[in-house]
N, C-alpha and C positions, 0 to 999 in steps of 0.2 A: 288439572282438567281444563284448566280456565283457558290454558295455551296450548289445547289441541286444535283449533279449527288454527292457528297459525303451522302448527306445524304438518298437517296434511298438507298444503300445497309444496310446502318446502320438498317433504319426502318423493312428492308426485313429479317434482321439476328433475327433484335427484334421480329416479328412477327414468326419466326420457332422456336425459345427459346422459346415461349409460346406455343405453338402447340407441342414439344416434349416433354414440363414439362407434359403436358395435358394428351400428351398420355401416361407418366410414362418413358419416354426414354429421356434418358441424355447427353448430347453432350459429345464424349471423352474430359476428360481432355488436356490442352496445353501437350506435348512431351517434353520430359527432360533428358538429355544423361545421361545414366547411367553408368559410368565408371568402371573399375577394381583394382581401387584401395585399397591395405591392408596392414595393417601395424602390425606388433606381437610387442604385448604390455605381459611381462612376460611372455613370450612363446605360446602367444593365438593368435591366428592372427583375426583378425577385420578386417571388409570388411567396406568400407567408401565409398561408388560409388555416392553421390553428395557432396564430401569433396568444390571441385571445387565453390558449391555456398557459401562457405565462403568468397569469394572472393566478397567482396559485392561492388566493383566499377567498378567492369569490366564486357566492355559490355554482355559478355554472360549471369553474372550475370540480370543486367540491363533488356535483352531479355527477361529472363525467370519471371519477378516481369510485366512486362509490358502485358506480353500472360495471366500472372493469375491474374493477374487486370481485364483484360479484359474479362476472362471466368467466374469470380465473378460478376462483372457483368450484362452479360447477363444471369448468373443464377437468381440472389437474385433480379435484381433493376425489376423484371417485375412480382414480388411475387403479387398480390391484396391485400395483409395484411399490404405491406407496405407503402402507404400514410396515412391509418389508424392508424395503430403504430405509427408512426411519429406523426402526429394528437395527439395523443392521449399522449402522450409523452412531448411535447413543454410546455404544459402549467406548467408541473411538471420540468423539466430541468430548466423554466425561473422564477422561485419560487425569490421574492425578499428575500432571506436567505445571513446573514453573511458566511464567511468563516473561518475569526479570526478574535479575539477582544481582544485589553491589554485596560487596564484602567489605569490613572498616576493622581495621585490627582485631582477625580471626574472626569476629563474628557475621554475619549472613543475614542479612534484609531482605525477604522472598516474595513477592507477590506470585501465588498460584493459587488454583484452584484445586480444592480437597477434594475426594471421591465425594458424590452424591451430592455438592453442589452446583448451582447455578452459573455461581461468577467465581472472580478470584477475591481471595481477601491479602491482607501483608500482615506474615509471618515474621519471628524474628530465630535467628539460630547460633547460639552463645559459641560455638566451636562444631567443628565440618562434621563430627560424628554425633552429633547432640540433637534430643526432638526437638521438631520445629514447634512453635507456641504463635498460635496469633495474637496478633495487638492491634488490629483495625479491621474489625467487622464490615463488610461493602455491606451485607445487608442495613446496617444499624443507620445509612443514606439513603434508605428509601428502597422502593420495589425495583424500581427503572435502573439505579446505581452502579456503576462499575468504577473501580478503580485504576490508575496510572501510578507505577512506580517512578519518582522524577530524580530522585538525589538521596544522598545523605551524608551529613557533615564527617567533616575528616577526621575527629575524634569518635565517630559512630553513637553521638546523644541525637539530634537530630535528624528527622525522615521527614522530607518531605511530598506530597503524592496528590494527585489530582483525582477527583471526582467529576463524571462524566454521566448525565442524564440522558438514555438514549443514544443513539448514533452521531451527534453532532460533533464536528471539530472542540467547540468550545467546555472549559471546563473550569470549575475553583481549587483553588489550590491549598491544600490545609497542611497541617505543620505535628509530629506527635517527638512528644518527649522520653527516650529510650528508657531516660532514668526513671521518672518519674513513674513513666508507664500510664501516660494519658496524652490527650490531646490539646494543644494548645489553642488558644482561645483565637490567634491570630488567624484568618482566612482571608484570599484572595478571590474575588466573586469573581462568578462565571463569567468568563471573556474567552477572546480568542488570543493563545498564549503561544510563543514557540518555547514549547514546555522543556524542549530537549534541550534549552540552554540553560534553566534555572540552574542557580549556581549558589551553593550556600559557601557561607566564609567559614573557613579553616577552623574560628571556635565556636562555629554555628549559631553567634549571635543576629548574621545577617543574612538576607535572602538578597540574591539579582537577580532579576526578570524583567522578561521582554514582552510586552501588549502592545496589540496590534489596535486600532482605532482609527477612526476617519482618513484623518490626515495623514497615518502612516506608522510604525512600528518606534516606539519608545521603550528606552531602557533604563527603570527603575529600580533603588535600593529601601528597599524594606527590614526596619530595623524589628526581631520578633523579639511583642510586648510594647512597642509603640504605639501612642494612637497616633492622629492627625494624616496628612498627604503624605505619602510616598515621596521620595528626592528623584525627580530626574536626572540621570546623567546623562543621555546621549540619545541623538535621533532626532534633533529637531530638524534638522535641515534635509531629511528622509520623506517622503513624499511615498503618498499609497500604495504604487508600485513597486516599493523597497522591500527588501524585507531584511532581519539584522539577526543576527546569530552570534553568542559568547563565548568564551571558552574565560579561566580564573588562574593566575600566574598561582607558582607554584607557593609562594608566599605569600597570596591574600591580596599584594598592594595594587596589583595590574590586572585591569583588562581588558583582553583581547579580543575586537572587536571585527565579524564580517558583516560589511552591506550588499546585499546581492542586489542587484536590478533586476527585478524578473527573477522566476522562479528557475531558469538557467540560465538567464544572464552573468555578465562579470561581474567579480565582487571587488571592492575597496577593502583595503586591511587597517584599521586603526591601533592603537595604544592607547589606554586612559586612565588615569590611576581611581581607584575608587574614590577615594576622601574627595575628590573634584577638586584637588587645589589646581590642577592645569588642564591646559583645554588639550583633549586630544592629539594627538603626536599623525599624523598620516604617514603609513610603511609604507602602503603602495596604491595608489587609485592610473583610473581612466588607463586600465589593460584589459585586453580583451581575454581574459584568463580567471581561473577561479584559486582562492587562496586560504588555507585552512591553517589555524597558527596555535602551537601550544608553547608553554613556558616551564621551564624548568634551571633554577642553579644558576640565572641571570641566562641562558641563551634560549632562543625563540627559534620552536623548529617549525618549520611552514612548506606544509602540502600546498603541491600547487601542479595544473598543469602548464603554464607560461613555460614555452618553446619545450617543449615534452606531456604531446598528446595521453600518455597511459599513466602520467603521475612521476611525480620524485619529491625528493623534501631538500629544501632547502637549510642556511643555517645562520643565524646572527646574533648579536649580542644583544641585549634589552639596554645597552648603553648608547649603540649604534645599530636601531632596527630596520632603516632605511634599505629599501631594495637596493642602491646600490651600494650596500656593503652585507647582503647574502653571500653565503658561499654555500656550492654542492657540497651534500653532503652523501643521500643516498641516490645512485642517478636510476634512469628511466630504464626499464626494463622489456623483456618480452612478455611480462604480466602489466595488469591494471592494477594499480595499485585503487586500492578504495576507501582506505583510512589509515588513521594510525593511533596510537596510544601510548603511554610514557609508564613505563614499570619497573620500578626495581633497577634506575640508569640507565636502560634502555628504551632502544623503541620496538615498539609491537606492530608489525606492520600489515597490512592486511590486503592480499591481493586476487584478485582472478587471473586462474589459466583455463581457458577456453570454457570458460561460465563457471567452474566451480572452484572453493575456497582453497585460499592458500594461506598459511598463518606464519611470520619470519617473525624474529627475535632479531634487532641488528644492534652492535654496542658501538656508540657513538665515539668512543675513543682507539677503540683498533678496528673498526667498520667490519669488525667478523657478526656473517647472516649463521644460524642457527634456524631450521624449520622444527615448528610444532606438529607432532605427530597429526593426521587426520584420519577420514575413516571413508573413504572413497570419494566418489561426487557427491559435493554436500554444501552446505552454507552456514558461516560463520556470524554470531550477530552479538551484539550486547558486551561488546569489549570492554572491560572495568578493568585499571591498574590505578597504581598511583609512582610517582617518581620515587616516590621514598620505602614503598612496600616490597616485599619480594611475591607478593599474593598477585596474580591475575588472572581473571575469572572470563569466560565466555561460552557463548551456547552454538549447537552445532545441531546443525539438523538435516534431513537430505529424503527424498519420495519415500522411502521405506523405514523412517529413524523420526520417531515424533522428536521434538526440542527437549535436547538436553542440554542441562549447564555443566560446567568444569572449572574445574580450580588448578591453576599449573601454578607450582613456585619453577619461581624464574631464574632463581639458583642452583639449583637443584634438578630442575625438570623434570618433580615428580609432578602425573597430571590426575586429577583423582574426581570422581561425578561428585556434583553439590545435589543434585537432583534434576528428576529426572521420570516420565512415564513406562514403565515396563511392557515394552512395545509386545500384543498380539503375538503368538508362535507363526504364524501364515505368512505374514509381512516378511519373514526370510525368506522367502522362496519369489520375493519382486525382486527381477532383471531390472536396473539401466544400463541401458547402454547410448553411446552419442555418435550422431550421424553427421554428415556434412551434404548441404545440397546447394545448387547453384541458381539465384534467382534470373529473374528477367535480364538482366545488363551484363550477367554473371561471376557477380559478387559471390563468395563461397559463403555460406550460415549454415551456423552450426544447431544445430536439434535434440534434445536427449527424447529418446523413446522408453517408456517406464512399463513394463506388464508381467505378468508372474510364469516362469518357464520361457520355454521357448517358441517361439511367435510361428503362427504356419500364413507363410504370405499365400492365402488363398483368394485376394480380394474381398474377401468378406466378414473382415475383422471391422467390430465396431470401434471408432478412435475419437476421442478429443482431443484436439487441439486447440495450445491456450498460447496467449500472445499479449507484447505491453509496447515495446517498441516507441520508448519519449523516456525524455526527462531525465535523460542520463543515466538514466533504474535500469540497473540490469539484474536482469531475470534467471535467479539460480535454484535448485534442487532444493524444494522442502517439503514437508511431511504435512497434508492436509488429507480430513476424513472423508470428505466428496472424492478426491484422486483415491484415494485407496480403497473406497468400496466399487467405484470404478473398476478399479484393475482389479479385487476381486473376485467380480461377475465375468470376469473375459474381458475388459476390456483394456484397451491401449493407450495410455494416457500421452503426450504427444507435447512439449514447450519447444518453441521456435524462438531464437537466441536473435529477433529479425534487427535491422539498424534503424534509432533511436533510441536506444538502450545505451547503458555506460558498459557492457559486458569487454568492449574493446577499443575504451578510453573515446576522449573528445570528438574524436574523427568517424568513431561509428556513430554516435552520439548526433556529429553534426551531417550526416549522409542520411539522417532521418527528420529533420525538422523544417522548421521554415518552407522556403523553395523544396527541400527536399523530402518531403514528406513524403510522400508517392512510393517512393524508396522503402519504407516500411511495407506500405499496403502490398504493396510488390514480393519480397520476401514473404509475407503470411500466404498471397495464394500459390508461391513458386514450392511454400515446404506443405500445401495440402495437396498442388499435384504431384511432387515427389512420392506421397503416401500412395497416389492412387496410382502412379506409373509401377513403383513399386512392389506391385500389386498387397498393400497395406490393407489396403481395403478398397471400396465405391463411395462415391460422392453420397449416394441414397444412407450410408452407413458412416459419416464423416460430418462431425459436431464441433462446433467452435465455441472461444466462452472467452472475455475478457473482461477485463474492469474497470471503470474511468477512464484512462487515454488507451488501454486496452480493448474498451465497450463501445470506443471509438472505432478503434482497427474494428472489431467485430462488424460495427454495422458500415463502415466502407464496402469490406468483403462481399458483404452478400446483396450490395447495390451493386457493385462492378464485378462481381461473380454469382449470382444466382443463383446459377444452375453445380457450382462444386461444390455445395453442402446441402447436407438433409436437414438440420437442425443449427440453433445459434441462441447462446446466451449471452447478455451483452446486459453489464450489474454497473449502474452505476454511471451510464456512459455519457457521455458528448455524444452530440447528433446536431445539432444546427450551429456550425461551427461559423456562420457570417451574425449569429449574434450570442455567441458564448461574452463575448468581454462583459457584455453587459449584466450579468449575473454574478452577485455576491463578491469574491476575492479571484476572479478569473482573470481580470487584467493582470496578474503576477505573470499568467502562460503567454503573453503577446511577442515573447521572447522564445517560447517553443513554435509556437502556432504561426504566429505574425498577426496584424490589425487588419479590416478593414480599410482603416483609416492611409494603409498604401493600397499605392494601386495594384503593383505586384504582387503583394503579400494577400490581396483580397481576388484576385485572381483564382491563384494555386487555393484560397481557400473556399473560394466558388465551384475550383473542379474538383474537388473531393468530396466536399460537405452531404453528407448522405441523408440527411433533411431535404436537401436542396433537390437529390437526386431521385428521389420517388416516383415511378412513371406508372400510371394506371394501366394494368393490364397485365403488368409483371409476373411470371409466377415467381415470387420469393418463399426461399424454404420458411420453415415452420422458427418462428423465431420468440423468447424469451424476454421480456425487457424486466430488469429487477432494480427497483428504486424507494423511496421512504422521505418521508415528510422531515428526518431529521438529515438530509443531507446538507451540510452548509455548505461542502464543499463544490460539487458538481450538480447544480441546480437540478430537482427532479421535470422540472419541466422540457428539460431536452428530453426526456425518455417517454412523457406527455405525448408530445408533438409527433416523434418517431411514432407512435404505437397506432397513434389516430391516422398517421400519414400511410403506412404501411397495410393497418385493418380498410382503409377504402382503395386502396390499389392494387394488394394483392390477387389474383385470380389461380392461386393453385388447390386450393382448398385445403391448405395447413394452417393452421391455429397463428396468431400474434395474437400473444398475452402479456398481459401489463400486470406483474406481482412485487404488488403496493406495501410497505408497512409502517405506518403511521409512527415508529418508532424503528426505522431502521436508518442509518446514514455509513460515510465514510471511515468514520473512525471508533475506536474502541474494540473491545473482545464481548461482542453481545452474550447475554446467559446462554445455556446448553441449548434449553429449549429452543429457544428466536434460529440459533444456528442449526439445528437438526431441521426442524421446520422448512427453514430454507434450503438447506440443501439435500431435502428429502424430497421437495416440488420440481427442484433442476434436474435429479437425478431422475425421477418419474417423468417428466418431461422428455429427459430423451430416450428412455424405454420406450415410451411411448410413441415417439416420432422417427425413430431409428427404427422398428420394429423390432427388439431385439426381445428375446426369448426372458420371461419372467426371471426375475430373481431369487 
């Protein structure tokens, strides 16, 4: 009783939020002081008037995240589509599907999520047809906890796996004993780790790893059951900007070592033996080219694209690893080649054709390719072999196919499910199909369009369109519960293949970055009028949604196109791209993006910057910003600034909502709830902005 006079006005505000949704009129936006702040950058003067919400621990800050929580809302939580979505949502979010799976002599290490829980925990599985049994509780880490599957020793006693508080990059790294069946006492405090390099030694007595830290990325050996400091091996002469990645020769005694500059920049190839009796050997440095090397039986085989933009692997001795004594081995193809693996003698190669997976077998002594069966448009991930095993395991997943994993022997080439979600009856009856369209300069991009039956191009089909376009990520067919409660309502779900992407090796890659960024933004609005010429649909009916350098393109688009979309989600994004460096680990991108600090490269990033582009009066469509206090990666305050820059300029009378969650960032597999949650708000969001007939 004592919290009723709180809760009358709450009810009463609820109840006028529905009645002016009703009537088509919107509560103003919260108020946000708009300063006079400018600073001349090469003689241009930039106006910055919510520089101030960088300041993301101070109260004013604090103020302004707390009023637009608030006005989020009482817009979106009182939509009627959203208990529905949500509904409709949960059973797909709680899908018992793996996340990762390594295999170590017959047995199965699984990090998934059981029915009816939150997160995932790690399983272990004594042989391919035997119940899984867990051995690491994620809850038994707290409420916030999620787990990382990172490694496990090559006798299969040791599992290593990271714990992740929140959405943040950063994570500790703990250690459990197979045998024993506990955890070991050793742990690695939360840092920022390149986790995908941890590397245990052959008889799991030791760990390798890479932390990142001030001055730059170090790589230390951690003896488990040691106390005192860590041994550095390598990175001293690595500076902030670097970042280093490992790979563990096939015998324990070498490793193989990349320095990237920039998060796409060139890399340096090293050699170093673990014990540090000698200083590092240098394979190959100062090439404008990237180089991936693994080690088996004394020879070093090394992904690279230097002089073959789509990939090929090279070949050398570990007696004589020097570039100039490579030789071809597998050469460049009409695919992208996008990794590789060592199994069973062979290599496992792993390619795109025209965005979706290709999986070759290639045997290094009579160079005969073998293809691994697949299962239409789809995407390969989580490649696990070993040189010596005939066992190789990967997950495959594609819009209509949640992730499953698979075990192929490589001899054999029997391929058989490790596990796997029991995909919905309805999801077979989802169409892809792939389209090709012609941008502005008339570059051909290719498009997969995903919807169930067959499409009636009346103009009035509602569609999403989703875009990434950087960082040499190319963008392939997977299985998410927001796309698929999508296209179960009628809708058309829509990924544009645009260039910055690795879909079609270095060259598409570098036709979208730096100078040429333009060149992506270009492509995203060339494949949304495609839809609408095609009579796909109407702009009024035509939703966009990206993620980080994705959330970037999003908010480009709808500063230099406006008027082609009704709606725009944009999770996580870049928007004041003249001072991204300056936030957290974002100098690594000055290699995708460029600096200020040139005067060309600040140019081209003055005419894009959709911060910078905000013009009072604008009608900009109804637009979405989704961001979280644990982002380390892509500072929340560029989505800050957007939201504040956009709610005082717009003049169409569509909503710009800022949805905040104190606990949401880049990385990790948040519990069920956080993910339904959110993508029950995005999904009610554009019901609601697209007009599109309840759920």
């Amino acid at each position: 009783m004592r919290s009723l006079p709180y809760a009358i006005p709450c009810l009463l505000a609820a109840c006028a939020s529905v009645a002016l949704l009703r009537a088509g009129t919107l509560p103003a936006p919260p108020p946000a002081l708009r300063d006079h702040f400018v600073e001349v950058i090469h003689g241009v003067r930039v106006a910055d008037p919510y520089r101030w919400l960088e300041r993301l621990s101070s109260p004013a800050t604090d103020g302004f995240v707390a009023s637009e929580q608030r006005y989020t809302r009482r817009l979106l939580d009182h939509q009627p589509s959203l208990p529905v979505l949500a509904h409709e949502l949960m059973p797909l979010a709680r899908l018992d599907a793996p996340q990762s799976v390594i295999c170590r002599h017959g047995q199965f290490v699984i990090l998934k999520k059981a029915p009816g829980e939150q997160v995932a925990s790690l399983y272990l599985r004594t042989r391919l047809a035997a119940r899984d049994v867990r051995i690491v509780d994620a809850r038994s880490f707290g409420e916030n906890a999620t787990l990382t599957l990172l490694a496990v020793s090559r006798d299969g006693r040791i599992i290593a796996f990271g714990v992740r508080h929140g959405g943040t990059d950063q994570l500790s790294i703990h250690f459990y004993d197979v045998t024993r069946r506990r955890n070991l006492t050793d742990v690695l405090p939360a840092a920022r780790y390149i986790y995908w390099s941890l590397l245990l030694s052959a008889d799991g007595k030791s760990v390798y790893y890479i932390r990142f830290g001030a001055t730059g990325p170090r790589l230390y050996a951690h003896h488990l059951g040691a106390t005192g400091p860590d041994r550095m091996l390598f990175g001293r002469r690595l500076g902030p900007n670097d970042i280093l990645q490992a790979t563990l020769s096939q015998d324990g005694d070498f490793l193989l070592l990349q320095a990237l500059h920039g998060a796409t920049g060139p890399t340096d190839l090293y050699l170093k033996r673990v014990d540090g009796s000698l200083p590092a050997q240098v394979l190959v440095a100062g090439k404008d080219a990237n180089f991936v090397a693994r080690e088996a039986a004394g020879r070093i085989y090394v992904q690279t694209d230097l002089d073959a933009p789509r990939g090929r692997i090279m070949v050398a001795s570990i007696d004589r690893p020097q570039l100039a004594y490579w030789h071809p081995l597998v050469p460049q193809t009409a695919d992208t080649l996008l990794g590789f693996v060592l199994a069973d003698h062979k290599l496992v190669l792993s390619y795109l054709r025209d965005a979706h997976a290709r999986l070759v077998l290639f045997d290094p002594k009579t160079c005969a390719k073998t293809a691994i069966a697949l299962r239409g448009f789809g995407t390969v991930g989580d490649l696990e072999g070993s040189w010596t095993s005939p066992q190789l395991s990967f997950s495959y997943t594609s819009f209509s196919r949640p992730e499953t994993f698979w075990n192929y022997v490589v001899n054999s080439g029997v391929q058989q499910e490790i596990s796997g979600a029991k995909r919905p009856n309805w999801l077979a009856s989802v169409v892809t199909e792939q389209v090709w369209y012609r941008s502005k300069d008339g570059t051909r991009v290719p498009m997969f369009l995903v919807h169930r039956g067959s499409i009636r191009r009346n103009g009035r089909n509602p569609v999403l369109l989703y875009g990434y376009g950087g960082f040499d990520w190319a963008q392939t067919p997977t299985f998410s519960p927001e796309e698929a409660v999508w296209v179960k309502n009628g809708g058309i779900y829509a990924l544009a293949n645009i260039r910055g992407g690795g879909e079609f090796g270095e060259a598409w890659h570098n036709a979208g970055d730096l100078l040429n960024k333009q060149n992506s933004f270009d492509d995203f609005a060339a494949a949304a009028r495609f839809l609408v010429a095609r009579h796909f649909t109407v702009p009024a009916r035509l939703a966009i949604q990206g993620m980080s350098n994705g959330g970037l393109l999003v908010l480009v688009s709808i500063i230099q196109h406006p008027k082609l979309f009704g709606a725009a989600i944009a999770r996580y994004a870049l928007a004041d791209m003249l001072r991204y460096e300056t936030f957290g680990i974002a100098r690594w991108w000055a290699g995708e993006y460029g600096s200020i600090k040139d005067k060309a490269q600040f140019k081209a990033l003055l005419a894009y910057s959709p911060y910078a582009h905000v013009r009072k009066g604008v009608a900009y469509p109804a637009v979405l910003l989704v961001t979280g206090a644990d982002d380390t990666r892509v500072s929340p305050a560029h989505s800050l600034k957007m939201t504040a820059a956009l709610q005082s300029a717009s003049v169409s009378g569509k909503p710009v909502l800022l949805l905040y969650d104190s606990k949401s960032g880049h990385s990790g597999t948040p519990p069920v709830r956080t993910q339904v949650a959110q993508m029950a708000r995005e999904l009610a969001f554009l019901v609601w902005q697209l007009h599109l007939r309840q759920p």
